[in-house]
C-alpha positions in Angstrom: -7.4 -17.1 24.4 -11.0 -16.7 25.0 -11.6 -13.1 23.6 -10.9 -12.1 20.1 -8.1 -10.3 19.3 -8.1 -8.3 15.7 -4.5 -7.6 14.0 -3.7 -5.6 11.3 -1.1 -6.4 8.6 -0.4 -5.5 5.2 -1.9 -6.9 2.4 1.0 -7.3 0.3 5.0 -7.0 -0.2 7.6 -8.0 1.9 5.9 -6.5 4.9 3.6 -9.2 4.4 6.0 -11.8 4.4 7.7 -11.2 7.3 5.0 -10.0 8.9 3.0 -13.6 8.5 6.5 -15.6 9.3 6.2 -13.7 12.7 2.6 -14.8 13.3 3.0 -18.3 12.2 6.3 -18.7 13.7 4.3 -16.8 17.3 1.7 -19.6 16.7 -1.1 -18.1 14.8 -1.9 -20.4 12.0 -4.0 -18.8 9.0 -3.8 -18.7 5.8 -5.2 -16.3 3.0 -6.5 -16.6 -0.3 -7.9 -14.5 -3.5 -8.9 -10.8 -2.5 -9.7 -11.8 0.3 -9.4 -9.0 3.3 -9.8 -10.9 6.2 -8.3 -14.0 7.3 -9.3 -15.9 10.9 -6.9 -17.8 12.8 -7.4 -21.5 12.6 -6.4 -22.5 16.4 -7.0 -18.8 18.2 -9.4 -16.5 18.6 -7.9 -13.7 16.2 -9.0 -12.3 13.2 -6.2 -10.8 10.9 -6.9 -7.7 8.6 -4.8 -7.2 5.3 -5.3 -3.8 4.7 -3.0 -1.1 3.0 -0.3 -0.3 5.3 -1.2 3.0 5.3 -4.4 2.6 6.7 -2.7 0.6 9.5 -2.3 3.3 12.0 -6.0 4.7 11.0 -7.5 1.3 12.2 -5.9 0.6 15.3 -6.3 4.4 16.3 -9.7 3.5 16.2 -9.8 0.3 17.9 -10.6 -1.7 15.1 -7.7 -3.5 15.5 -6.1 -4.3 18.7 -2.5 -4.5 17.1 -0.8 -3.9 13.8 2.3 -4.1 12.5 3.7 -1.5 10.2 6.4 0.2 8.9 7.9 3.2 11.5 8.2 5.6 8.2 4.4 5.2 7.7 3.7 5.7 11.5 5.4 8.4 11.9 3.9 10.2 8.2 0.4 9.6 9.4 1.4 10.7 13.0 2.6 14.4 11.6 -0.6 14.5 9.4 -3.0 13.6 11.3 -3.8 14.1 15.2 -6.2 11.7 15.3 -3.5 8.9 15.3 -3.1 8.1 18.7 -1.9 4.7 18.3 1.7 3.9 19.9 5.0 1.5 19.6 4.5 -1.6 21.6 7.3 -3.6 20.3 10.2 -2.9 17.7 10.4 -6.2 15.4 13.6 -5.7 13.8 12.4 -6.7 10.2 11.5 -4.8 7.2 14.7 -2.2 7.8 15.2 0.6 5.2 15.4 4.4 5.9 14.2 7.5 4.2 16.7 9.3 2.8 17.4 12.2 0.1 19.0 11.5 -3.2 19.8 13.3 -5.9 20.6 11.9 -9.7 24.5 11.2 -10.3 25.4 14.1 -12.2 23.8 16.5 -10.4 26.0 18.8 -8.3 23.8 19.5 -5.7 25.0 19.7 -2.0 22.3 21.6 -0.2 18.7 21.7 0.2 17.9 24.8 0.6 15.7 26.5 -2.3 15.4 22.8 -3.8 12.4 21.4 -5.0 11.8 17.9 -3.2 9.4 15.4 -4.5 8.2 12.8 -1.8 5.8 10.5 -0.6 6.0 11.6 3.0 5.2 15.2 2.5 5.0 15.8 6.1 8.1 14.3 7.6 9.7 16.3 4.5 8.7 19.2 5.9 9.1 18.5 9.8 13.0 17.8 8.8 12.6 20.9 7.1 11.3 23.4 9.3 13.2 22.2 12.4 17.0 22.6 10.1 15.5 26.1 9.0 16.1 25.4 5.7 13.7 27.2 3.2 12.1 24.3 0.0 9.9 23.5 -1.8 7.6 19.9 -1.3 6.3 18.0 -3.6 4.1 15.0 -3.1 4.2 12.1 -5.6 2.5 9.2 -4.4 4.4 6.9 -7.3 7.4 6.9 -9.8 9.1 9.6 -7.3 12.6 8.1 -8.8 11.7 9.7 -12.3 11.2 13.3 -10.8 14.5 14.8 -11.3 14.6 13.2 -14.9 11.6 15.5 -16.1 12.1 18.2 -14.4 9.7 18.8 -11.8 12.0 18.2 -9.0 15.9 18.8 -8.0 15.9 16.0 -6.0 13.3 13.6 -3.7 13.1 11.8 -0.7 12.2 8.0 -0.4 12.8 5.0 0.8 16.1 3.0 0.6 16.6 -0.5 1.3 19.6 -2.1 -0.6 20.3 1.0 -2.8 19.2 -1.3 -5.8 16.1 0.7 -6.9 18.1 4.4 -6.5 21.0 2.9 -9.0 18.8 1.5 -11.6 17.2 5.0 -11.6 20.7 7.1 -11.8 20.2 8.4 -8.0 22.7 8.5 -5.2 21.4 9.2 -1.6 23.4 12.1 0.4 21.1 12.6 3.2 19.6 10.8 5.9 16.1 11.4 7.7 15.3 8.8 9.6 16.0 4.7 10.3 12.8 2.7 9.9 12.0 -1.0 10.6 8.2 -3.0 11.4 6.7 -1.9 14.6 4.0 -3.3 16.6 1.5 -0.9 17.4 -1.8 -0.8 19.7 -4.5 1.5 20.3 -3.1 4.1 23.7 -6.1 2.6 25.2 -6.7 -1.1 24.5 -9.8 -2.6 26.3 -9.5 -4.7 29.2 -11.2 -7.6 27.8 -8.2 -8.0 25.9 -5.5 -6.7 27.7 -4.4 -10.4 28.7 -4.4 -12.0 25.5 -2.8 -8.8 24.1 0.0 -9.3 26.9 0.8 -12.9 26.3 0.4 -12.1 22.3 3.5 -10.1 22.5 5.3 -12.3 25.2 5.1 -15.1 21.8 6.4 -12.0 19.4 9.0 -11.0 21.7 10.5 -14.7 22.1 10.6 -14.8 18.3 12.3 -11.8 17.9 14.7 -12.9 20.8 15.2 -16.1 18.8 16.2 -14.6 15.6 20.2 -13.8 16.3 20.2 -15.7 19.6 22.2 -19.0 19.3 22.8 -21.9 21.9 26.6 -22.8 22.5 27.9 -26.2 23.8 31.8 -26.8 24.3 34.0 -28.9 26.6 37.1 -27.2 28.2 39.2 -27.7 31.2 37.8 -26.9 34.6 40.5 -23.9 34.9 39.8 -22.4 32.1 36.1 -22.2 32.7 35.7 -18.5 33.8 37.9 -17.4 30.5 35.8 -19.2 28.1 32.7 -17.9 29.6 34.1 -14.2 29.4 34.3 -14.9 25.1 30.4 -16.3 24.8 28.5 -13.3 23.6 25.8 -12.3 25.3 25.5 -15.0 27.7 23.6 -15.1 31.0 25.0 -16.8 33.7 26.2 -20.7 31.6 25.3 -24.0 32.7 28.7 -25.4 33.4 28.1 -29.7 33.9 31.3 -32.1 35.3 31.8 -34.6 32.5 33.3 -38.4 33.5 36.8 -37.2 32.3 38.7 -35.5 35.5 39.0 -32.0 35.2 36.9 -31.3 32.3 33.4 -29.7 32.0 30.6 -28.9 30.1 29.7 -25.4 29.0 25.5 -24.6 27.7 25.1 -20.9 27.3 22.0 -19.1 25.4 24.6 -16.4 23.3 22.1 -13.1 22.6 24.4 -12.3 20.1 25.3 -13.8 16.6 28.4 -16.2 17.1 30.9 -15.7 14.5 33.6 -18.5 13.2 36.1 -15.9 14.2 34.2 -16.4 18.0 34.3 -20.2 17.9 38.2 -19.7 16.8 38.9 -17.4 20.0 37.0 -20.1 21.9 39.3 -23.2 20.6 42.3 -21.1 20.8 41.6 -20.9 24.8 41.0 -24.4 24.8 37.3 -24.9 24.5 36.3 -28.4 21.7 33.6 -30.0 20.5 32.0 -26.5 20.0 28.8 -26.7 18.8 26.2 -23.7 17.8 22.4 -24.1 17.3 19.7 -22.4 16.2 17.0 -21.2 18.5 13.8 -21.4 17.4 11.9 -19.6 20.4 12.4 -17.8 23.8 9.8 -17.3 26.4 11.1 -14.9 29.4 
């Protein structure tokens, strides 16, 4: 990689975290320190910003970053705000899930949103959800705390995000309503320049085989050369098996890359048809 390439990533959380497992793991060592709000790759040419996740879409709009990765719930808030984010979805990354959704405090008998006073720190998606269910309420935003809200009485109920649930129970809140699904995204600028384009390409290629890695799982088991097609049919997600004579007459071999977890009730199916010495193995990386 002979041209720079600039990502942006938030500074801290669990974004963070999974966001520099994906870059290590794609083969971009770095390493940060302090306050610091830039950190350079120590074998490529890329630069990596730690920002607030917010700003993420702002930069890469801009072309200060080639990519970023950020959370879809923040994309899409400062996509409705602002038409001067132009930046798009490149590549979903499947970590980071949560959604935003509506809750409302255990006690409270409320079933409808309508001429409800909704606290949130995503004023605008509030409102989009709003305005296209024609339902008439009013929108607060609170930028922190939004759990306390209903508990001193400036709001019926809010919207935010929900991961495990943990945070809305320790506050005395129980969703009922979904707006959206959100995981990390990778996001570029809708024009990237050409010096780039390459790097960018083969950048995400790396991304992508992580990603592909994650639930992927390679299978090896011997069966019976008769019972080869039946076996095969049980492997999930498999593409086309390697199927290899072993020294024993009628017996075989079967590799397969499964694209889809393998459960212990799947290896069960698999010796029930006749299939041993099953083993399963993590995959650490695909490159397409």
């Amino acid at each position: 990689m002979s041209s720079k390439i600039v990502i942006a990533i938030q500074r801290k959380g669990r974004l963070f975290d999974d966001s520099k497992n994906l870059l290590i793991r794609s083969g971009v060592n770095f390493s940060t320190s302090g306050e610091k709000l830039l950190a350079r790759s120590s074998n490529l040419d890329i630069d990596i910003l730690l920002v607030r996740d917010d700003d993420i879409p702002s930069l890469v709009s801009k072309g200060v970053a080639n990519l970023g990765i950020v959370g879809q719930n923040v994309l899409a808030e400062q996509v409705a705000t602002n038409k001067k984010i132009t930046a798009k979805t490149v590549l979903n990354l499947g970590f980071s899930r949560c959604k935003l959704a509506f809750a409302k405090p255990l006690n409270s008998k409320l079933r409808s949103l309508k001429n409800k006073t909704i606290a949130t720190s995503y004023p605008a998606l509030v409102k989009n959800y709003l305005k296209n269910n024609e339902i008439n309420a009013e929108v607060i935003k609170i930028n922190g705390s939004v759990e306390l809200t209903p508990y001193i009485g400036i709001a019926d109920c809010i919207c935010d995000l929900v991961s495990s649930g943990a945070t809305l129970e320790a506050n005395n809140l129980i969703e009922f309503k979904s707006l959206m699904e959100s995981e990390a995204v990778l996001i570029s600028p809708v024009e990237s320049k050409k010096i780039t384009q390459t790097n960018i390409i083969n950048l995400i290629k790396r991304f992508e085989g992580v990603i592909n890695a994650k639930e992927s799982k390679y299978v090896m088991l011997n069966v019976d050369r008769n019972s080869t097609e039946k076996i095969c049919k049980l492997l999930p997600g498999a593409d086309s098996p390697t199927i290899i004579p072993l020294q024993k007459d009628n017996k075989v071999a079967i590799h397969a890359l499964c694209k889809e977890p393998v459960f212990w009730e799947t290896m069960e199916k698999l010796k029930l048809n006749g299939a041993s010495s099953i083993l399963v193995l993590p995959v650490e990386k695909i490159l397409n």
